[in-house]
Structures are given as C-alpha cells and as structure tokens.
Kinemage of the C-alpha trace (Angstrom):
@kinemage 1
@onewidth
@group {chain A} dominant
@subgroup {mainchain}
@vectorlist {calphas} color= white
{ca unk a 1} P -44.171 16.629 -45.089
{ca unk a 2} L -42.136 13.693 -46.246
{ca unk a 3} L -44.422 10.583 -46.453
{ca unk a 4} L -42.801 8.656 -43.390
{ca unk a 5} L -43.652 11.585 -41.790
{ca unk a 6} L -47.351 11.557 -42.922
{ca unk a 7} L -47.906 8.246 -42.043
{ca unk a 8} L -47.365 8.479 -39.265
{ca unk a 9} L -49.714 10.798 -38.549
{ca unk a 10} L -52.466 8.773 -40.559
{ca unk a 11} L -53.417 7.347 -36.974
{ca unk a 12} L -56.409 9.390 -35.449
{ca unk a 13} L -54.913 11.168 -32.549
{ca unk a 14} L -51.700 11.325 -33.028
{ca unk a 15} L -51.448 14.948 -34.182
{ca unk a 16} L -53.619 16.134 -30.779
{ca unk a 17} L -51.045 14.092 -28.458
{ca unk a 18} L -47.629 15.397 -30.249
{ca unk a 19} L -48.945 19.329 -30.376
{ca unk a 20} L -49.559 18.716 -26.566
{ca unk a 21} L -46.582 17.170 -26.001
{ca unk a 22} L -44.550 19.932 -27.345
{ca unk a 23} L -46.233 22.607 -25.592
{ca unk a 24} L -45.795 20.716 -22.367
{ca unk a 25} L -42.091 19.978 -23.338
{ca unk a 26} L -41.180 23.732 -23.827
{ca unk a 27} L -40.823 24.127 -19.722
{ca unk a 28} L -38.390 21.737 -19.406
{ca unk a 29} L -36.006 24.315 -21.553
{ca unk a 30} L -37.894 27.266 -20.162
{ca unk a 31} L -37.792 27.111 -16.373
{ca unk a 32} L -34.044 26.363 -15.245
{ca unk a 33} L -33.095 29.824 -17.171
{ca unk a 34} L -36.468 31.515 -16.433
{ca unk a 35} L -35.541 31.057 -12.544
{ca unk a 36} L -32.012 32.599 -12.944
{ca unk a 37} L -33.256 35.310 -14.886
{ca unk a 38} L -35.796 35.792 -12.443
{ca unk a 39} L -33.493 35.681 -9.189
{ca unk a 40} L -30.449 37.950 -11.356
{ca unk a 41} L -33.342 40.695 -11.966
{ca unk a 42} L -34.762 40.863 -8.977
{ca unk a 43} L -31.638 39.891 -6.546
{ca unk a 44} L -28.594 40.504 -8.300
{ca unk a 45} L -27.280 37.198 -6.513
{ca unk a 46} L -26.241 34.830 -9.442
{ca unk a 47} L -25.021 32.291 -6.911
{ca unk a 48} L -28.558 32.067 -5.462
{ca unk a 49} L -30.376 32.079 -9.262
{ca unk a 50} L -27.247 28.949 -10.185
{ca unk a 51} L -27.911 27.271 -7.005
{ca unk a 52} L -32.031 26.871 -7.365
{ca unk a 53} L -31.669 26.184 -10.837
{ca unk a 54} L -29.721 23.611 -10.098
{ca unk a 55} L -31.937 22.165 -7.284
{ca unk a 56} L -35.121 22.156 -9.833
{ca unk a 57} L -33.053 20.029 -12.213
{ca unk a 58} L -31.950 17.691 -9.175
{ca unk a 59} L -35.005 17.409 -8.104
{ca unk a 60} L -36.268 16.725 -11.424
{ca unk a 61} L -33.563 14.075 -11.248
{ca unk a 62} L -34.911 11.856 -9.179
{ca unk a 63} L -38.335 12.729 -8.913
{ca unk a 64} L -39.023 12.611 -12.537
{ca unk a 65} L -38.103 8.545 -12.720
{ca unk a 66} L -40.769 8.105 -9.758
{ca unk a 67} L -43.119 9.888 -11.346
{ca unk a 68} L -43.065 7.902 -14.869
{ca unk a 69} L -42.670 4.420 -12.500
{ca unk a 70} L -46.708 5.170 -11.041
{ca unk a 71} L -47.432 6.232 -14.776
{ca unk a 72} L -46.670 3.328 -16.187
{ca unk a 73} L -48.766 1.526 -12.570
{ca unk a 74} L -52.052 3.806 -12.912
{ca unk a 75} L -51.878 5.633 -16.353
{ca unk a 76} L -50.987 9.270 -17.590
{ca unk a 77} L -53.958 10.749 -16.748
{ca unk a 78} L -54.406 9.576 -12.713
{ca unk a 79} L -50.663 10.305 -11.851
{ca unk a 80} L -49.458 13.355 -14.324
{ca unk a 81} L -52.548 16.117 -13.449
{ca unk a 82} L -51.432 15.644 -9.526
{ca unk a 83} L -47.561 15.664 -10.069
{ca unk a 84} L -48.237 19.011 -12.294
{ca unk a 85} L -50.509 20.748 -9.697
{ca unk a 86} L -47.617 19.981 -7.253
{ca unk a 87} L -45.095 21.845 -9.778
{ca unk a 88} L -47.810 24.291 -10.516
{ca unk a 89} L -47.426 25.127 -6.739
{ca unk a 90} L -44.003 25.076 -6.142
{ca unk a 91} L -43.218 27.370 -9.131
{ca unk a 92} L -45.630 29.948 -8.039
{ca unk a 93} L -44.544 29.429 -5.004
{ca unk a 94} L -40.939 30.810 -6.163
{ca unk a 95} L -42.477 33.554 -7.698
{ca unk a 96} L -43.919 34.978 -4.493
{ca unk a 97} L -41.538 34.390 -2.496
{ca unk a 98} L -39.145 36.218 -4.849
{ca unk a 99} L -41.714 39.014 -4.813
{ca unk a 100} L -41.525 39.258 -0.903
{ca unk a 101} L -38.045 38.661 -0.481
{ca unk a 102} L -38.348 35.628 2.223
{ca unk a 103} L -35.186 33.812 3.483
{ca unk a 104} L -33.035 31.408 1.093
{ca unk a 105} L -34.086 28.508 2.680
{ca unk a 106} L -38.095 29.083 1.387
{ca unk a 107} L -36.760 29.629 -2.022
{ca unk a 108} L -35.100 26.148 -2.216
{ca unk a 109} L -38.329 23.961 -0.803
{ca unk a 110} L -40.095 25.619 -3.250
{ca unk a 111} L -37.009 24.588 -5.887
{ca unk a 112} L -37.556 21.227 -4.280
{ca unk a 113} L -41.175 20.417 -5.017
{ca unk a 114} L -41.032 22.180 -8.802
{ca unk a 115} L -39.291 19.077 -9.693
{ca unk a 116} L -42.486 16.930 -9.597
{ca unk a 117} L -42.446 18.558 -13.666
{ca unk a 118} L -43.081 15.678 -15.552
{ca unk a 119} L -41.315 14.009 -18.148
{ca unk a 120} L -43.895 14.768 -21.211
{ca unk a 121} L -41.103 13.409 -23.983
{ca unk a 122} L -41.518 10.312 -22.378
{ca unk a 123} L -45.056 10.376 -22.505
{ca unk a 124} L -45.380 10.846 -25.903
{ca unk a 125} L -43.307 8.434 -26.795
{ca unk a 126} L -44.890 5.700 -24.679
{ca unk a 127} L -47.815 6.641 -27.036
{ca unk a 128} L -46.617 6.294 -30.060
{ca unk a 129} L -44.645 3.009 -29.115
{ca unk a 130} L -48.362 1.725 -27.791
{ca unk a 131} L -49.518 2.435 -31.557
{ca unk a 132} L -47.022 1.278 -33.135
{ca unk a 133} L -45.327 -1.430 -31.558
{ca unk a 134} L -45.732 -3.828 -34.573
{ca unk a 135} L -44.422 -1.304 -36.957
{ca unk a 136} L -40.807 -0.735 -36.161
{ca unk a 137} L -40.603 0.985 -39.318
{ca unk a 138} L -43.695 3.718 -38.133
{ca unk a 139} L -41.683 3.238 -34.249
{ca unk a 140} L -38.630 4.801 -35.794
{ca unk a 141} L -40.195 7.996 -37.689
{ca unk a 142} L -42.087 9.028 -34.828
{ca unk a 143} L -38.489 8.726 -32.660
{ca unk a 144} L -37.048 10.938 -35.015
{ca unk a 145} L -39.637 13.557 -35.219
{ca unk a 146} L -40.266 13.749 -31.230
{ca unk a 147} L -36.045 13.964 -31.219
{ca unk a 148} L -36.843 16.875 -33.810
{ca unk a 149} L -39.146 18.426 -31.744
{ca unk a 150} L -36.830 17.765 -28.487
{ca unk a 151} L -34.096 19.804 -30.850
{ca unk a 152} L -37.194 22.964 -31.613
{ca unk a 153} L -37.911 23.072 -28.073
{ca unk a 154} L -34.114 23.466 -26.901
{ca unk a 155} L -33.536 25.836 -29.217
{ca unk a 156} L -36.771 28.439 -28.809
{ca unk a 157} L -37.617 27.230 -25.028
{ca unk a 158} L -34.112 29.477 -23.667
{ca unk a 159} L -35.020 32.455 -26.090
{ca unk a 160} L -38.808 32.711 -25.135
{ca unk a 161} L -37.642 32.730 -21.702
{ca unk a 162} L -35.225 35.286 -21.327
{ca unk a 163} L -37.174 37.200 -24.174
{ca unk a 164} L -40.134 37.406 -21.526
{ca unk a 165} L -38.430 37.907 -18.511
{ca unk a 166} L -36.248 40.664 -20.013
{ca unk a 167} L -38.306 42.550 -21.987
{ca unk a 168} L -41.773 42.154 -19.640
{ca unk a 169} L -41.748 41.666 -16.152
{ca unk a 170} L -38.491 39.530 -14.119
{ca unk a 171} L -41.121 36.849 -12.986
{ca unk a 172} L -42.729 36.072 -17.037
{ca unk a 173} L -40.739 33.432 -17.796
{ca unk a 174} L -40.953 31.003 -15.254
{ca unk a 175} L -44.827 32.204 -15.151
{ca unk a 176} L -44.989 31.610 -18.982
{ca unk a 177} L -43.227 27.880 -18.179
{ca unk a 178} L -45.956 26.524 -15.710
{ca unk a 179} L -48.914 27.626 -18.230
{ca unk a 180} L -47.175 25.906 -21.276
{ca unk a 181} L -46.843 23.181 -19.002
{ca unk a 182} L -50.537 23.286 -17.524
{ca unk a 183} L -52.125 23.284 -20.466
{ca unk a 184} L -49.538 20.613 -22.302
{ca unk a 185} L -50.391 17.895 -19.961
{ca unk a 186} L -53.875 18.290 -19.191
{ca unk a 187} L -54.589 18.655 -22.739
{ca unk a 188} L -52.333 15.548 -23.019
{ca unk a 189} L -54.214 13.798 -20.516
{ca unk a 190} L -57.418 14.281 -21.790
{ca unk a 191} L -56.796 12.361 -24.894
{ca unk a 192} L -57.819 8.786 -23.591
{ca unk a 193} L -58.132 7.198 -26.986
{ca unk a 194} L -54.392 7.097 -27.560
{ca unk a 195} L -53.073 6.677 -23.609
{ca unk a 196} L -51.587 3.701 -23.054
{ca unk a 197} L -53.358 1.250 -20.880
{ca unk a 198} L -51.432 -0.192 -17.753
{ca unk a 199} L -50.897 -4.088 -17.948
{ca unk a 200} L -51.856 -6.173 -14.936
{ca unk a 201} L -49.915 -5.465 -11.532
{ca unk a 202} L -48.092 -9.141 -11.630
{ca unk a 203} L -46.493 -7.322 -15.393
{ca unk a 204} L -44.767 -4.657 -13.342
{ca unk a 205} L -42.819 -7.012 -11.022
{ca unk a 206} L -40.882 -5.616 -8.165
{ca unk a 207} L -38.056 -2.857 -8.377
{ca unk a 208} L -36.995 -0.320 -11.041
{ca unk a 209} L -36.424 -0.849 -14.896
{ca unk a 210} L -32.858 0.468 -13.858
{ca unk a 211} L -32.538 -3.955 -13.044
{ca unk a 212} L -32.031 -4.049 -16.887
{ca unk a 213} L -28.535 -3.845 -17.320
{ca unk a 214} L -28.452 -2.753 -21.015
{ca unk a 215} L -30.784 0.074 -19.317
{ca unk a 216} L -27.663 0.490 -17.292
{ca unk a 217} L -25.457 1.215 -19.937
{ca unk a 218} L -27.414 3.367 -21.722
{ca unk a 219} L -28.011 6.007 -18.721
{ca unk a 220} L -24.747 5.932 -17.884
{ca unk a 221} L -23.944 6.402 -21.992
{ca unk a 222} L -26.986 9.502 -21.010
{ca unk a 223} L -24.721 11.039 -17.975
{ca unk a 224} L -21.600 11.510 -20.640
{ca unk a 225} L -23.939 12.912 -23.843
{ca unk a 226} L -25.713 15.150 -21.003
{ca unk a 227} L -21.860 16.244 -19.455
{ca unk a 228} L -20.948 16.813 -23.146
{ca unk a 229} L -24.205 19.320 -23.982
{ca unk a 230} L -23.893 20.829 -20.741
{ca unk a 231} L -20.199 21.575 -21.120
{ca unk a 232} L -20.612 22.866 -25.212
{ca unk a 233} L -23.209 25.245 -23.669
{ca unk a 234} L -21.286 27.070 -20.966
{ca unk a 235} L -17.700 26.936 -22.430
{ca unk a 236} L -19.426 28.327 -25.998
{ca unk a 237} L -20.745 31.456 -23.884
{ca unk a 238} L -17.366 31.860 -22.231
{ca unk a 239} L -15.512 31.228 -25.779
{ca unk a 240} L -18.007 34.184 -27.480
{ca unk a 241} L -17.612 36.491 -24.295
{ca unk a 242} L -13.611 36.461 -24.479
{ca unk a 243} L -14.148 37.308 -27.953
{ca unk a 244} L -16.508 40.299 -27.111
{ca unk a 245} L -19.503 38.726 -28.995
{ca unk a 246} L -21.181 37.393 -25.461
{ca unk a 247} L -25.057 37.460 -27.476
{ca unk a 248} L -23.452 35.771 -30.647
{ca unk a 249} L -23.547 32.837 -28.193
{ca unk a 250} L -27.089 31.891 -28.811
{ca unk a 251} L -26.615 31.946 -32.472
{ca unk a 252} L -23.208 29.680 -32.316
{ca unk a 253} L -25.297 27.176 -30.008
{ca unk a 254} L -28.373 27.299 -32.639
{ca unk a 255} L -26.408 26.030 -35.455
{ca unk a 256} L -25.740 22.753 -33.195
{ca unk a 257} L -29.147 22.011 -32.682
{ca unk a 258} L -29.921 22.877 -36.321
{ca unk a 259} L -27.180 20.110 -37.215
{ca unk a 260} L -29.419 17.692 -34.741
{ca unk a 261} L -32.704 18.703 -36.729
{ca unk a 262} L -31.419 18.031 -39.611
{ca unk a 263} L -30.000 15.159 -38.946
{ca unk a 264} L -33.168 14.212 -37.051
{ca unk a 265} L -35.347 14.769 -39.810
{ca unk a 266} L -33.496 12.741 -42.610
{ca unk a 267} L -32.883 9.733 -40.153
{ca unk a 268} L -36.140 9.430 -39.635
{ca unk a 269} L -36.644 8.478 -43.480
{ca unk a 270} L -34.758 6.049 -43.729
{ca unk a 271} L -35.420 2.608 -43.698
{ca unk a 272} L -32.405 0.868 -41.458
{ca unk a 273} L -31.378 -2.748 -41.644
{ca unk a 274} L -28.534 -2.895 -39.345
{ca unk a 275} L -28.905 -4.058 -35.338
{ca unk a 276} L -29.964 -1.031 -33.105
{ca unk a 277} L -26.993 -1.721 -30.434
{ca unk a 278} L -24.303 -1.211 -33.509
{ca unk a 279} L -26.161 2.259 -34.708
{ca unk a 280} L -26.189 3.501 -31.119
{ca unk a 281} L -22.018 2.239 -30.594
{ca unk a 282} L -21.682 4.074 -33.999
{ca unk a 283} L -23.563 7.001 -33.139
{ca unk a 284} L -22.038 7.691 -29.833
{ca unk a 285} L -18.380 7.266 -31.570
{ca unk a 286} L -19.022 9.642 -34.204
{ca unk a 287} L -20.110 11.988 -31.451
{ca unk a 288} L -17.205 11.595 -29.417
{ca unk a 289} L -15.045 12.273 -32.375
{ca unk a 290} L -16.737 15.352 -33.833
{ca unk a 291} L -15.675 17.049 -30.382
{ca unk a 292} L -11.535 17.232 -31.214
{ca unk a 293} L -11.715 19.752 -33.791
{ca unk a 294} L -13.349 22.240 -31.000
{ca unk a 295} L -9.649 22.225 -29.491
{ca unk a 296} L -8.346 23.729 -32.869
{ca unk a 297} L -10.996 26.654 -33.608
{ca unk a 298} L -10.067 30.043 -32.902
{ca unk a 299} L -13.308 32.119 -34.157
{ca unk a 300} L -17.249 32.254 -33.303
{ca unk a 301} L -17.641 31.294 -37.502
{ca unk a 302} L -15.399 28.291 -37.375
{ca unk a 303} L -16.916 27.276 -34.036
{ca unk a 304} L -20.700 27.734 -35.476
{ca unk a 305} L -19.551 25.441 -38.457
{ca unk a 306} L -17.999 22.643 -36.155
{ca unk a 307} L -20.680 22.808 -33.735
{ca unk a 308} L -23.487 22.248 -36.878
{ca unk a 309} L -21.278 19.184 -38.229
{ca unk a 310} L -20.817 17.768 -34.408
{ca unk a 311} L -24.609 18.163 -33.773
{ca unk a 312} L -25.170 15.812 -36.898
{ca unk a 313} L -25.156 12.552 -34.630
{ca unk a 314} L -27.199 13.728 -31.887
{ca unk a 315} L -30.552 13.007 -33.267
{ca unk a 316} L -29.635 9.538 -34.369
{ca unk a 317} L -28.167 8.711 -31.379
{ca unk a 318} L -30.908 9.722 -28.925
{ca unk a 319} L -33.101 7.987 -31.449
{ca unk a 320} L -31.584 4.728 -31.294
{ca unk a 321} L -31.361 5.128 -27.715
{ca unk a 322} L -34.962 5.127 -27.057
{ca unk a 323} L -35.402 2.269 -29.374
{ca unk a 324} L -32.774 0.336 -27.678
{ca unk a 325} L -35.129 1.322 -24.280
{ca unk a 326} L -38.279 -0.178 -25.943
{ca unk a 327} L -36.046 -3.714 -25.895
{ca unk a 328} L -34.557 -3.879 -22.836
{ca unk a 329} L -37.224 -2.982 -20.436
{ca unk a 330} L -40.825 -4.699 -20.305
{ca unk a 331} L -44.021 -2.781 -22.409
{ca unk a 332} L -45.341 -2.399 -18.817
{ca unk a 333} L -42.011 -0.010 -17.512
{ca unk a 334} L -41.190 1.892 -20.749
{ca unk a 335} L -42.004 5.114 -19.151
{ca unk a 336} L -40.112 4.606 -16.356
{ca unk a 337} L -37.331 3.404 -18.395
{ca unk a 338} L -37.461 6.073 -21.109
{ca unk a 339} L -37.690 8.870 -18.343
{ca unk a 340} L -34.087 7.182 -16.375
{ca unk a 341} L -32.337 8.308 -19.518
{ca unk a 342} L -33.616 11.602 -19.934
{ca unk a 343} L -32.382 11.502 -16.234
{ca unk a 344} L -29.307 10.630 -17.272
{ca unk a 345} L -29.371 13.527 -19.658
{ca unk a 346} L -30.183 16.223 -17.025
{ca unk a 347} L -27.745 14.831 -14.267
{ca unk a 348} L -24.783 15.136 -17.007
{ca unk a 349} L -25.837 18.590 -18.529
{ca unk a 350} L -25.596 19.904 -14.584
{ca unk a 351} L -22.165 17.876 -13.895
{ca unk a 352} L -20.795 19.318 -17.458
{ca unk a 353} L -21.619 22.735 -16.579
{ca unk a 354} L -20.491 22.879 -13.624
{ca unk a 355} L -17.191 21.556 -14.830
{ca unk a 356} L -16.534 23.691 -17.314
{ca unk a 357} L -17.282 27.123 -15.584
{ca unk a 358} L -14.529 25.516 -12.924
{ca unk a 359} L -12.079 24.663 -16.279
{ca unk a 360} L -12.590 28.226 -17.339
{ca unk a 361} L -12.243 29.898 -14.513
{ca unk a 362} L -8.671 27.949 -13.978
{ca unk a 363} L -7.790 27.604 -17.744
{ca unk a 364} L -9.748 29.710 -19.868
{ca unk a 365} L -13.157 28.924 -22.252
{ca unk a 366} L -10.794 27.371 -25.343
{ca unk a 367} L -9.318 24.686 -22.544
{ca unk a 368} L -12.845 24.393 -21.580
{ca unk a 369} L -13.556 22.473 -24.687
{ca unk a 370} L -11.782 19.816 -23.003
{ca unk a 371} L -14.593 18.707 -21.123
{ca unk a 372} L -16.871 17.620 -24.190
{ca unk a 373} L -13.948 16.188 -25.708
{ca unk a 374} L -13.558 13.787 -22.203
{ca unk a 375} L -17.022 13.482 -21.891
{ca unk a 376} L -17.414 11.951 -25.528
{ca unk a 377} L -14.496 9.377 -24.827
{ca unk a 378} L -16.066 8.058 -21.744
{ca unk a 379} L -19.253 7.643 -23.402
{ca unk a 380} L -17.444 5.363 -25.950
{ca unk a 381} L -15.954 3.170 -23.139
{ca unk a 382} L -19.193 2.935 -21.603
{ca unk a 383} L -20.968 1.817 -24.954
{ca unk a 384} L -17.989 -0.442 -25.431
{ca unk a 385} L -18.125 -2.327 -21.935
{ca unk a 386} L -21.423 -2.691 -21.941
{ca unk a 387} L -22.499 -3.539 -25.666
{ca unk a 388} L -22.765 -7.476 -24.851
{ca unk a 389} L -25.711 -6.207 -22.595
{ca unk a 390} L -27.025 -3.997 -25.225
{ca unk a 391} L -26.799 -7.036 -27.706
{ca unk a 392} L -28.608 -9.558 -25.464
{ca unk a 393} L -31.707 -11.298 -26.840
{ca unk a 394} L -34.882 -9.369 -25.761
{ca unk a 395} L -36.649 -11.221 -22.743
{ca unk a 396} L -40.206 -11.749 -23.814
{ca unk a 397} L -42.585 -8.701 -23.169
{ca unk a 398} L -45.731 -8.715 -21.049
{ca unk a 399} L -48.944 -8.206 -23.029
{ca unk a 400} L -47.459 -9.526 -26.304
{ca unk a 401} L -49.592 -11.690 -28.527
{ca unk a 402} L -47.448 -14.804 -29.193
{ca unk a 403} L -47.247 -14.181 -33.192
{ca unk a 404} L -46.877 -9.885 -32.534
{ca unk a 405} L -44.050 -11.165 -30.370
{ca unk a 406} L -42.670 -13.863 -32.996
{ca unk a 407} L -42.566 -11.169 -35.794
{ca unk a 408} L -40.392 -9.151 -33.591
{ca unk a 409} L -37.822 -11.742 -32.980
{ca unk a 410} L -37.919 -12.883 -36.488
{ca unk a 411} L -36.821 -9.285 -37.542
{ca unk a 412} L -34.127 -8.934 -34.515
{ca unk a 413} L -32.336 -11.801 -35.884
{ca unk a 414} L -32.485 -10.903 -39.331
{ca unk a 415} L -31.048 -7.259 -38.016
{ca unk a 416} L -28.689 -9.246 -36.206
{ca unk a 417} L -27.485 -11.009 -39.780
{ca unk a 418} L -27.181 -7.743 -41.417
C-alpha cells in the first residue's frame, strides 16, 4: 500500500471501522437486485420485483437522511443498532411473505420499513473526518479510499447477489444482504474509541443541513450523477442484449467502475493545491463530457473502453464532493449532510433508470445513451449556478478550537490564491 494510504491507517482503529464499514456497505448494492431476483424466481412478475425495489430505495430516500440527522443528535451506536433491527425485520419480513404468497399490498409495507438501512458510507466517513479534521491532507486519502471501496462494493455487491440467489435458493441474496449488514454495523458500533462524539444540543440548531445552500447545490449536482449511473446501467444491458451478448453486460459495466478505482486510488495520492469548489466544477464537466462519445459506439469492446475512460472522473468527483460537505455544513450535522447526497445519488439512479427503459422501449438502447449524455449537462448547469454558494467562506464550525479553526481558514485562502 502506497504510503498516503498507510498513514492513514497509522491511527489505532481505523482498520476495524473501514473493514466494518465495507461489509455493512455491501447491502446497499446487494438488496435492490436481491429482491427482484427473489420476486422474478419465485413470481415470475417483474413488474412486482421493479416496483418493491424501487420502494426500498424510496424509502431509503428519505428515511436514510432522518436516520443520519438523530446520528449525528445521539451517536452511531444509540440510533444505528435500532434503525438496523427495523430493516432486519422488514427484509425478513419480505422473505416470508414471498414464501407464503400473501397479497401485494404486505409485500410493499414490508418494502417500506427495509428502508430504515442505514447509510454506513456516511458513517465511516464521519469517522475519519472526526480523526482527521486537522489534516486535510490525511481527510482527502481516506475520501479516496472509502470512494474506492464505494467502487469494490458496486461492482461485487450485484454479482454476489444474483450469484446466491441463482445458483442457491431464490430468497439467499436478500438473506445474505441483512447478515452483511447485521454484522457491519454492530461490529461498527461497537468500536467506541473512534465514534464520533455528539456536540452539545444548542450545536445542532433547528432544521436540516439541507438550509446550507452550497449543500443545495451539491444534492441536486447528486440527483444528475445518480440519473447518469442509473441510466449507463440499464441502457448498457439493453445495448449488450440487442447485440445478443445480454451477460457481457456485467463485464462492460465493470470496466466503468474499474476506471473509478483507478482513478480513486491515484487521486487519493496526490497532494492538491487548488480550491475544492473548482475540482468539483472540473470534475463534474469532465464527466459530463466523457458521456458524448457513448452516442458514436457501435460494439460491447468500444463501449467497455469508453465506459473505463468516462468512469475516470467519478472517484474524484464524489471525493471532492464530500469534502465540499465537510465545509458547508456544521461538524455537528456532517452525517446528516453527507447522507442527503448519497440521497441524491439513489433518487437519480431510480429517475435515470426509469428513463431510459421508457427511451428504449420508444427509441431503442443506442438512443438510450441520451439520457447520461442530458443528465451530465444538467449537472454542469447546476454546478455552474450555484458555484458562488459552493465558493462562500466557511461559517465557523461548532466545537472548533479557535487556532484548529484559524489553520483551516489560513489554508482555504491560500487554496483560494492558487
């Protein structure tokens, strides 16, 4: 491992609360296909296993936000064993009643409560930004490896999945889902040494994080990136499928998240000078324009190639995200406000899927490609209206000490310079 890497890592804990992490992140890619391979096995009725899977992810919408907002009130440990015993539930829940064939309407209050699943990306991150809020340097490595790890888990989480539910029983891969995620956050939880400690009640103030308007910005900014890897994910199935290669799908859609690991894994090396607001504008452009060439390929090798170079400024992007996150809400909501953008994220991937199957269906999967294309454009308008509130000065933080906070304003200006 590189030596930012290992420094990291020199802290005492930190290895415990990022293996945890990442086994309670692999749900999050696991259970949404888990529960329509489930309900296609055992039903036949794809509309029903689109439809719940859909829900959970809704659900997860705007549960997950509520659930990071009491986090950052009472701490990991007293808020994220309950929520999970309520997913726990709900997802076994599914399981039976998929088992005794009930009515719809069961399977979808079940669908309901799984998405108490919390956001454990967020969690980790909240950790290392508690360790490591006076070393931006440290702060960015450990961004870039838990964007790495996002990348590992979004890659594998799908192929364990299906794997399970295919090859052992219909109901393994959701089942497989709830234990990763059981044992993730209760082994997360556990770990008191490193979990950050809630600030005093007056530090909270009243309403949401989502009162930062450069918070704003950047979940709408999440909405478009989300509508663009929703879209890629559905129109690249359809694009392999019209070109009889359906399973060379998984393959195409590997190389873009290798192109994100990659990209994940050197960013996080280097030692950046310029303001975080100008990386992020940069990185979401680059994205935007790395989707046009998908309107000109015309084979699943080309496509794999273009889809590898396009995932190159994902990993930087949703790195300087959650560093522009850490200065725009308070210490005391950076749960919360890290959690609305993976929000973001998840209500775009749902809206891009959905309008892409309806492209294809009209248009075909190579006018499908349309979508990301849109998607990326809007995301540049977005960063582009709203990069005077990304650029504001950062409000003083609650639970600063007056030279920690100094030192941090001393290097935003010099950023600011360069």
């Amino acid at each position: 491992m590189a030596s930012p890497y290992r420094a990291i890592f020199s802290t005492p804990g930190t290895r415990a609360f990022s293996a945890a992490g990442f086994l309670g992140r692999l749900p999050l890619a696991m259970l949404g296909i888990g529960i329509v391979t489930m309900i296609s096995q055992l039903t036949g009725r794809y509309g029903l296993a689109g439809a719940l899977s859909a829900t959970v992810a809704l659900s997860a919408a705007v549960i997950g936000p509520q659930i990071s907002r009491l986090v950052d009130l009472y701490g990991q440990r007293r808020v994220l064993r309950p929520a999970t015993l309520v997913a726990l539930t709900a997802v076994t829940g599914l399981l039976v009643v998929a088992q005794l064939e009930l009515p719809d309407w069961v399977f979808f209050v079940c669908a309901a409560f799984a998405g108490c699943v919390p956001s454990l990306g967020a969690m980790v991150r909240a950790r290392w930004a508690e360790l490591y809020r006076t070393d931006p340097r440290r702060l960015h490595t450990a961004y870039s490896f838990e964007s790495v790890v996002d990348e590992i888990c979004f890659i594998f989480g799908p192929i364990v999945s299906i794997g399970l539910s295919t090859v052992w029983f219909p109901e393994a891969g959701p089942l497989f889902a709830v234990l990763f995620l059981a044992t993730g956050v209760f082994w997360l939880t556990s770990q008191r040494s490193t979990e950050p400690v809630p600030g005093p009640r007056e530090q909270h103030g009243r309403g949401s994080a989502l009162r930062s308007g450069g918070l704003r910005v950047l979940m709408l900014a999440s909405v478009c990136i989300g509508t663009v890897f929703g879209s890629i994910d559905v129109v690249t199935v359809a694009f392999a499928d019209e070109r009889g290669h359906q399973a060379a799908a998984s393959l195409v859609l590997a190389a873009y998240a290798l192109g994100s690991c990659l990209a994940g894994v050197v960013y996080g090396l280097l030692d950046l000078k310029a303001a975080p607001a100008r990386r992020w504008l940069l990185g979401v452009s680059v994205m935007a324009v790395s989707m046009i060439p998908l309107q000109l390929v015309g084979n699943l090798a080309l496509l794999a190639v273009v889809l590898f170079v396009a995932g190159l400024s994902i990993a930087p992007t949703m790195v300087t995200t959650m560093a522009l996150v850490a200065e725009h809400v308070p210490r005391a909501k950076l749960t919360e406000g890290m959690t609305w953008t993976s929000t973001g994220l998840a209500v775009g991937i749902a809206l891009g899927s959905s309008v892409a199957g309806w492209v294809i269906d009209a248009s075909g999967a190579r006018a499908g490609y349309a979508v990301p294309v849109a998607a990326g454009a809007v995301a540049v308008v977005v960063g582009l209206l709203g990069y005077r509130w990304l650029n504001k000065p950062v409000p003083l933080r609650g639970g600063t000490d007056e030279h920690g906070e100094q030192k941090r304003n001393d290097e935003q200006t010099t950023q600011g310079v360069a």
